[in-house]
N, C-alpha and C positions, 0 to 999 in steps of 0.2 A: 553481377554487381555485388562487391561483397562490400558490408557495412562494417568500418570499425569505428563510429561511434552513434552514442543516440542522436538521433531526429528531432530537433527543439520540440515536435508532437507529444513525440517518447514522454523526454523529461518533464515535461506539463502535467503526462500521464502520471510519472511516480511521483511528483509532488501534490500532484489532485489527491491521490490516495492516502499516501503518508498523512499529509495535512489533515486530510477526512479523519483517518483514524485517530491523528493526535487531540483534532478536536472533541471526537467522541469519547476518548478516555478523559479529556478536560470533563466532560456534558455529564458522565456517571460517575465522578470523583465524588464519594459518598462525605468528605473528609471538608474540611477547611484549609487544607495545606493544598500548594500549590504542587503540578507533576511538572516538572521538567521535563522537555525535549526529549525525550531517551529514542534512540533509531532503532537498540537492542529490543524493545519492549514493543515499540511501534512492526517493528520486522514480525516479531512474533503472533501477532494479530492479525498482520497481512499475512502470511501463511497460512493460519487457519482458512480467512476468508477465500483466498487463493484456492484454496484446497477445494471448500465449498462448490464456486463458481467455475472453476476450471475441471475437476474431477468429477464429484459429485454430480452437482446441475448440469455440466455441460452446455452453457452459457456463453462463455466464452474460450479462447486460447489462451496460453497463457504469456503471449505479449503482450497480446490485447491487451489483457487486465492488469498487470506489472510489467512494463518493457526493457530487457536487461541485453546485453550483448554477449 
């Protein structure tokens, strides 16, 4: 069965995380300016994490944790 697109699951997944991390960049904005949306900025965080939990820890795979096709 080969899949060419995400699993409505999937994209719950990457918008759970994005969202997560965009809000945590909101939670430690040291600043009174507001962060805009950025995906470039938000991607680069999730990789680290990625890295962490998928390499590192060993935690999970890494669809599990970001599901990409």
């Amino acid at each position: 069965m080969s899949h060419h697109k995400l699993t409505q699951h999937q994209i719950d997944q990457q918008d759970m995380i994005d969202n997560a991390i965009y809000h945590f960049i909101q939670s430690i904005n040291p600043s009174d300016k507001e962060i805009s949306w950025d995906i470039e900025m938000i991607g680069e965080v999730r990789d680290v994490l990625r890295g962490w939990f998928v390499n590192r820890l060993n935690l999970v795979k890494e669809q599990d944790f970001y599901p990409y096709l």
